[in-house]
C-alpha positions as CSV (number, residue, x, y, z in Angstrom):
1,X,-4.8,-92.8,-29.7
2,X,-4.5,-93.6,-33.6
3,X,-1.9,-91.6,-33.8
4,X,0.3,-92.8,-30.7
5,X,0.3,-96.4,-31.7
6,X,1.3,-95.3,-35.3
7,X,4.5,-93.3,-33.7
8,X,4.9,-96.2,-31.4
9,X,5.2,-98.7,-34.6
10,X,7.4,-96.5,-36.7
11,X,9.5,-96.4,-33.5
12,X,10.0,-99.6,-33.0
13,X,11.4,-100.5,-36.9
14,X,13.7,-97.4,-37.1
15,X,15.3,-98.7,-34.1
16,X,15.8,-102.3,-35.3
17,X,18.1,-101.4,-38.6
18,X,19.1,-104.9,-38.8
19,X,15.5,-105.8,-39.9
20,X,15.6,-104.4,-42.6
21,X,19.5,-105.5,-43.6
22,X,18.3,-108.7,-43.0
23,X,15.9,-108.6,-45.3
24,X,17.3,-107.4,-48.2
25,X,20.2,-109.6,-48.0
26,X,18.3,-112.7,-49.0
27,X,17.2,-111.2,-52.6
28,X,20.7,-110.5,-53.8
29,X,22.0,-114.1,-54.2
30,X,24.8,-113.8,-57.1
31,X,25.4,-111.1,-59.6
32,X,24.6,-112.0,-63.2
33,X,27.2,-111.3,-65.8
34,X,26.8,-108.9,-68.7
35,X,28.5,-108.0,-71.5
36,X,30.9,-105.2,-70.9
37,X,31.6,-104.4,-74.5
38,X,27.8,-103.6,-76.4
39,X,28.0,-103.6,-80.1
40,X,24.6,-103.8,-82.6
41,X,24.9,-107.8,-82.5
42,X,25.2,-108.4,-79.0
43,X,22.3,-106.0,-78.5
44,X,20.1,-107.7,-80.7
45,X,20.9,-111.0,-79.7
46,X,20.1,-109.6,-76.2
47,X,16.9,-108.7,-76.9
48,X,16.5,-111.7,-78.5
49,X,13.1,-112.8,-80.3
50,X,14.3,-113.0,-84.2
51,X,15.3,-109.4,-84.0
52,X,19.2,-110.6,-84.5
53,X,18.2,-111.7,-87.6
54,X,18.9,-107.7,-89.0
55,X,22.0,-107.6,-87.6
56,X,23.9,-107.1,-90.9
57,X,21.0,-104.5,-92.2
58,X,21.4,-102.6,-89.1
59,X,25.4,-102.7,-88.9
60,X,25.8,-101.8,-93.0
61,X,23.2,-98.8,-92.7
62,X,23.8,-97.5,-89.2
63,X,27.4,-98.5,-87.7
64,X,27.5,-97.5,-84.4
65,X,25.4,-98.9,-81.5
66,X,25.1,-95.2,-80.1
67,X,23.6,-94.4,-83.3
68,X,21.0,-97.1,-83.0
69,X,20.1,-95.8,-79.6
70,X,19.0,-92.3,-81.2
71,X,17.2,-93.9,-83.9
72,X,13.6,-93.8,-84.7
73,X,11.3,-96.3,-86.2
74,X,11.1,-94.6,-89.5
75,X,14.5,-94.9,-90.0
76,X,14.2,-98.9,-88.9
77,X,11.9,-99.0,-91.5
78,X,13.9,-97.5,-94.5
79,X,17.1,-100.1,-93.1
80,X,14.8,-103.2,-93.9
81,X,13.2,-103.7,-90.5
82,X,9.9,-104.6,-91.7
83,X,8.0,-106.4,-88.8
84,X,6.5,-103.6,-86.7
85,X,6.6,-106.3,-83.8
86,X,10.6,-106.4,-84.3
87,X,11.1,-102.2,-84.5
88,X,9.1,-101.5,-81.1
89,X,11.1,-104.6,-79.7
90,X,14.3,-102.9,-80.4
91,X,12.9,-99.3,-79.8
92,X,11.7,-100.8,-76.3
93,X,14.9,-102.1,-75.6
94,X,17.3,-99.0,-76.5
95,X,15.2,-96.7,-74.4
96,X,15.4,-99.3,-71.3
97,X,19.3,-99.7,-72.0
98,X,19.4,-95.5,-72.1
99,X,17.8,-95.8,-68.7
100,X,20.2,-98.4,-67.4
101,X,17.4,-100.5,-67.1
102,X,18.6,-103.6,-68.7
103,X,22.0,-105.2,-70.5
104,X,22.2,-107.6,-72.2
105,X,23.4,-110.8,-70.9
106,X,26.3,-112.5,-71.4
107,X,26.7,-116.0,-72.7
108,X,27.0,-118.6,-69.7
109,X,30.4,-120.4,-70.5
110,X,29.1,-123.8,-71.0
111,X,31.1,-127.0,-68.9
112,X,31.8,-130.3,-70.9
């Protein structure tokens, strides 16, 4: 009896597609803009938090923002990222941006 209502349910949403459309439509209000060019300092100043602050450190001793994503905290540490707070901040962030898990933003163009 379990069983037959269960099937009857299922039933009833697979047939009724626009449900579900419906649905899903709502969360998806306006695209937010990234960057589409990401170097060290608009990565940083993504990630925010006083991490930009190393830009220069991070751009003399590594270079190349595909570099930085390969790089471990030791090597953080020997470029003059001291705060362990600011090294698993940016380690956090370049494995979420490997995963295509987050971008950083762009900068809203401001109206007068």
């Amino acid at each position: 009896m379990a069983r037959r209502q269960f099937t009857s349910i299922n039933s009833r949403f697979l047939s009724t597609p626009s449900y579900f459309a419906s649905d899903f439509r709502s969360f998806s209000s306006k695209s937010t803009p990234y960057e589409v060019k990401v170097g060290i300092p608009e990565f940083l100043k993504g990630v925010g938090k006083g991490v930009e602050s190393y830009v220069e450190k991070l751009e003399n001793g590594i270079g190349d923002f595909q570099k930085l994503l390969v790089t471990r905290t030791l090597k953080l540490k020997q470029l003059g990222v001291e705060s362990c707070k600011h090294r698993k901040l940016i380690l956090k962030y370049t494995h979420k941006y490997k995963l295509g898990l987050w971008r950083p933003r762009a900068e809203p163009m401001k109206t007068q």
